[in-house]
N, C-alpha and C positions, 0 to 999 in steps of 0.2 A: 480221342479228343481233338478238337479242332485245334490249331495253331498257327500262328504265323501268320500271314500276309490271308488263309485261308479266312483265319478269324476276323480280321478287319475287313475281309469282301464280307462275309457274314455280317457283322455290325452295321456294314455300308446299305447292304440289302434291307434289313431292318428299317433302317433309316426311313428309306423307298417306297417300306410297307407302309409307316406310319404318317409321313410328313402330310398323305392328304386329308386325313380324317380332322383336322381344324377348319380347316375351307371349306370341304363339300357336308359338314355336321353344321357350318354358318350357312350355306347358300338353303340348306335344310329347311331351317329356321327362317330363312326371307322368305323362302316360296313356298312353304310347306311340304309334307313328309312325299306325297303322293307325286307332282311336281319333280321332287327333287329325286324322287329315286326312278322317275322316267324319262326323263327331257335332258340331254346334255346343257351342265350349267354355262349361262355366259355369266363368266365372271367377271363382267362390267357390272352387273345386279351388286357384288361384292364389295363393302366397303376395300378401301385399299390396300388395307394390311394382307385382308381375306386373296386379295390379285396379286400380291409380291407372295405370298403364302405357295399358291400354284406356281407362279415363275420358278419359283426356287426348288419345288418338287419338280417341274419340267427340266429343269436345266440339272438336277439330279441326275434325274433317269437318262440325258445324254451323255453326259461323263459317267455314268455307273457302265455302259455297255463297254468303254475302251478300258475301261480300270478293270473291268471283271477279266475281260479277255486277257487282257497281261498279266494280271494274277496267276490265270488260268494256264496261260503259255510258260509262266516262269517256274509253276510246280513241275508241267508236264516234261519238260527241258532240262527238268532239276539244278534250275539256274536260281532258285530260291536261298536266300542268307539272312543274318540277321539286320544287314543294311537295306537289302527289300524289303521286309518287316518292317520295320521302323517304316518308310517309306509308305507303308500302305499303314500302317496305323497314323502317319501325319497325314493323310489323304482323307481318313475318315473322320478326324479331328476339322479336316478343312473344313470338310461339308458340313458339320455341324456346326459350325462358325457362321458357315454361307447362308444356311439357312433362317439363324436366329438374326444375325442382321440383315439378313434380306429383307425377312417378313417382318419385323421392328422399324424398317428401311433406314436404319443407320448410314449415315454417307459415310463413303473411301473406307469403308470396312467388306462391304461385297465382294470389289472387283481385286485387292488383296487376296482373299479366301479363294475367291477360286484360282485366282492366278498360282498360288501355292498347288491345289491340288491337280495345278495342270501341267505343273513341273513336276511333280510328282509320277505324274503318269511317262512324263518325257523318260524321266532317270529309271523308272520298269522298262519302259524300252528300251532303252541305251545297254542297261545288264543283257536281255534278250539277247540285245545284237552284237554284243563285244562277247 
């Protein structure tokens, strides 16, 4: 069974897999099925929710590469505790926060969210490196 900090990269990945199917099942429906499953969408076509929707899955998938990595380095090191846990389960917490008020585009709730999950990833490497 998965656990620990494994579990919340798991979760996080997830996230990853799902966040784009709002956006590119909208861009779908603007320009039709054929269109849409051939032609990279510009998401200027996208009402606005539908374009903070993709920011927020692209700005995912750039914080998901360093968080996976230091998960990945703190099993291997076996520098994993229950205070890295925690640490990656608030990291995945972040990013669903990031997400719903991105794409909602809620102000001074975005840059919060990620700012958490970017300290987050600081204090996995800090464990690493100490």
């Amino acid at each position: 069974m998965v656990s620990g900090e494994m579990f919340w990269l798991a979760l996080t990945v997830g996230l990853c897999l799902i966040i784009w199917i709002p956006y590119t099942s909208l861009y779908g429906g603007i320009v039709g099925l054929k269109s849409g499953t051939t032609d990279v969408p510009p998401t200027a076509q996208l009402p606005e929710w539908g374009q903070r929707c993709h920011r927020a899955h692209m700005n995912l998938i750039e914080t998901l590469i360093p968080f996976a990595t230091l998960v990945i380095m703190l099993k291997v090191l076996g520098k994993a505790d229950p205070s890295t846990a925690t640490a990656a389960a608030t990291f995945f917490f972040a990013r669903v926060v990031h997400v719903i008020v991105y794409t909602m585009g809620v102000p001074y709730l975005r840059t919060p969210a990620f700012a958490v999950s970017w300290l987050v990833c600081l204090y996995l490497l800090w464990q690493i490196l100490t």
